[in-house]
Phi, psi and omega in degrees: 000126170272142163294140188223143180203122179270111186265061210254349177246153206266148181201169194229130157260139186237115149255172156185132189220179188219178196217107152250169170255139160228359179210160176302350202246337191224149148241149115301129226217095149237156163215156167237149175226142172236119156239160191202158193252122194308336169288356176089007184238030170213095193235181152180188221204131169205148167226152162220156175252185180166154168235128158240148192217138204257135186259000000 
């Protein structure tokens, strides 16, 4: 099933994410973002984690 969302209302997103190194080669990766609709009667929450590694 895809995901769908009626943006039909003006809404604002606020993020925030980091990086570690942990080898010369990898990283750790996250993030979080809150979007919210200005009247306030919609809101949500999405993140992402990750490891990356460069060959």
């Amino acid at each position: 099933m895809p995901f769908s969302a009626d943006l039909s209302e003006t809404w604002i997103e606020f993020g925030v994410g980091t990086s570690l190194q942990v080898s010369q080669k990898t990283t750790l990766y996250g993030n979080v973002n809150y979007e919210t609709t200005f009247d306030g009667d919609s809101h949500g929450f999405d993140g992402k984690i990750g490891l990356r590694v460069n060959w």
